[in-house]
N, C-alpha and C positions, 0 to 999 in steps of 0.2 A: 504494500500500500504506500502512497504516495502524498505528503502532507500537500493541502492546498497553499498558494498563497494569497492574499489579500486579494489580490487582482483575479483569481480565479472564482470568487464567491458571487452570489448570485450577486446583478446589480440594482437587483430590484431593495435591495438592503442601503438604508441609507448607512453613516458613519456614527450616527447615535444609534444605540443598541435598546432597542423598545422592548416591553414587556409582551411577551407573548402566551398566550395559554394552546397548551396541543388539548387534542381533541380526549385523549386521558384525563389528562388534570380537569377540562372542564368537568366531566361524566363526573370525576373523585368529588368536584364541590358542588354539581346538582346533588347527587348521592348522601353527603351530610347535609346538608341545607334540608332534604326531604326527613331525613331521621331527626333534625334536631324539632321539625315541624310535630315529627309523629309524637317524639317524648313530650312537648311542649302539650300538646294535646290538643293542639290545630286539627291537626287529621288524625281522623276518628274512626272507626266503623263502617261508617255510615259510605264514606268514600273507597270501599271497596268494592271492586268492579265484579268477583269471581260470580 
């Protein structure tokens, strides 16, 4: 393998380095955000689809 260098990176990248979320991380914080709703006791029963 072959390190890249700077000039080879995509250029759609600017020179400041932005925060990003991949498609994991989001899943990971819908995923708490719904459990902290459920212990909270937002969602209930009642919103059970089965």
């Amino acid at each position: 393998m072959t390190r890249r260098s700077a000039q080879d990176t995509d250029s759609s990248t600017s020179k400041i380095s932005r925060f990003t979320l991949s498609e994991d991380w989001l899943a990971v914080v819908v995923g708490l955000v719904i459990l902290a709703l459920i212990l909270a006791g937002v969602i209930t029963e009642d919103w059970l689809v089965i």
